[in-house]
C-alpha atoms as a printed R data frame, in Angstrom:
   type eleno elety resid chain resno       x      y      z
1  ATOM     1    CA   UNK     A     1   0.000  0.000  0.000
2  ATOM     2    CA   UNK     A     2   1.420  3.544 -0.625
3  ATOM     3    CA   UNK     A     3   2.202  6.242  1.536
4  ATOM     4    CA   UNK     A     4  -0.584  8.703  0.900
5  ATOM     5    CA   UNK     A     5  -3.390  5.748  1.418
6  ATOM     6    CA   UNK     A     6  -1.963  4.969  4.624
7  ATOM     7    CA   UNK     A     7  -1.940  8.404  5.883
8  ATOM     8    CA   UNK     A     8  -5.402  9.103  3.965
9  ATOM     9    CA   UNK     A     9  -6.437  5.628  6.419
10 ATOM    10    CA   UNK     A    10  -4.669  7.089  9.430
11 ATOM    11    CA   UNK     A    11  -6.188 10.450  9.188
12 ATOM    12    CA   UNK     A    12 -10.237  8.791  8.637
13 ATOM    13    CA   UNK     A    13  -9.194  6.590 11.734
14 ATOM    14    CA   UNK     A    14  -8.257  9.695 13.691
15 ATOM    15    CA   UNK     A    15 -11.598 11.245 12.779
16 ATOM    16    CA   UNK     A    16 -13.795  8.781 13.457
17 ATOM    17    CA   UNK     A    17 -12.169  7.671 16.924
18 ATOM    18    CA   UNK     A    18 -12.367 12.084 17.834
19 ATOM    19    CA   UNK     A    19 -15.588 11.932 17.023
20 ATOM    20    CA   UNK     A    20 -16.156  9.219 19.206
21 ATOM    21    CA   UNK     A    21 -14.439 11.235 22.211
22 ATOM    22    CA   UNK     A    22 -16.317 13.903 21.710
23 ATOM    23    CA   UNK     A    23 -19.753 12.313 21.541
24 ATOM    24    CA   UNK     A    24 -18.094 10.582 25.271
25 ATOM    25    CA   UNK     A    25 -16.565 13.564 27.025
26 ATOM    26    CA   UNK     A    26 -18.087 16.298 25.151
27 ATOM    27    CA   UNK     A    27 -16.720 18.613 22.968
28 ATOM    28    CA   UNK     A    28 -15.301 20.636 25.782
29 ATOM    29    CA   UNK     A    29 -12.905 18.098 27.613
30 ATOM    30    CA   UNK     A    30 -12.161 15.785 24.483
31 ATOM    31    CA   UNK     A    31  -8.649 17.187 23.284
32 ATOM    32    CA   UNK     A    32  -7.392 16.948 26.704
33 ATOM    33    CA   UNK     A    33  -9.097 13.292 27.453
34 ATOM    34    CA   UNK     A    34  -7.187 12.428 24.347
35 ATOM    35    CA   UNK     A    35  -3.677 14.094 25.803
36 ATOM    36    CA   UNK     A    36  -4.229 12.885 29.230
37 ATOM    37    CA   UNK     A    37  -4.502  9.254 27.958
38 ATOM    38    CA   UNK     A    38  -8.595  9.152 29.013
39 ATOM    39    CA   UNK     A    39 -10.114  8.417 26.018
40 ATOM    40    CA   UNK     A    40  -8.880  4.817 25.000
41 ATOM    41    CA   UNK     A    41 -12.003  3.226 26.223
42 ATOM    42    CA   UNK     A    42 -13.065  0.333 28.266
43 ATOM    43    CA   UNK     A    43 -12.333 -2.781 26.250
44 ATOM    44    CA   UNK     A    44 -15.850 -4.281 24.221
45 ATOM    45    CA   UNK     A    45 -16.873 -0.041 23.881
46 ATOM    46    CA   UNK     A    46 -16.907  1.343 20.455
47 ATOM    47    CA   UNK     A    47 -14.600  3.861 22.074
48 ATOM    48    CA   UNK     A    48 -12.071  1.382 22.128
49 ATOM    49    CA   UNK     A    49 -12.947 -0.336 18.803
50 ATOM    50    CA   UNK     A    50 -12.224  3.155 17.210
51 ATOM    51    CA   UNK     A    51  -9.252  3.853 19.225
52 ATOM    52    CA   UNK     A    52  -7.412  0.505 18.250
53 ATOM    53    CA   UNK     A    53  -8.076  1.281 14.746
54 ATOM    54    CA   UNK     A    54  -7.137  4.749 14.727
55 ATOM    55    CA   UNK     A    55  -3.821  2.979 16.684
56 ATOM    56    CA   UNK     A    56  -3.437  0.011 14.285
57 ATOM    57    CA   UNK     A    57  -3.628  2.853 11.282
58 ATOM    58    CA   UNK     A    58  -1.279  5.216 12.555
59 ATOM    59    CA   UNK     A    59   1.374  2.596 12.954
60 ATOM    60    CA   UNK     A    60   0.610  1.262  9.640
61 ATOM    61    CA   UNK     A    61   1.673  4.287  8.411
62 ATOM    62    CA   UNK     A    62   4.318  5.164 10.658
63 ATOM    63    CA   UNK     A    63   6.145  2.250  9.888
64 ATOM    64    CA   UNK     A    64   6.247  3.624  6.138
């Protein structure tokens, strides 16, 4: 896979798992639940579901 689909992957991962935290801790407190290592989830949330992917994309890409 090339570089710009991996970051173009990354970047929708990223989106969707923000979304997520905002929808969780409100638009307010999400950037810093995201900093301060809060918004991961609990394992079996879709919190969590997003935040692997958003994890397992950015590495993808990073390792590019």
């Amino acid at each position: 896979m090339n570089k710009l689909r991996l970051l173009q992957g990354s970047t929708a991962a990223d989106k969707a798992w923000m979304a997520e935290v905002r929808t969780v801790f409100g638009e307010r407190d999400a950037g810093m639940a995201r900093f301060h290592g809060r918004a991961t989830g609990e394992p079996g949330t879709r919190l969590r579901e997003l935040y692997d992917l958003y994890v397992k994309a950015r590495d993808a890409y990073g390792t590019q």
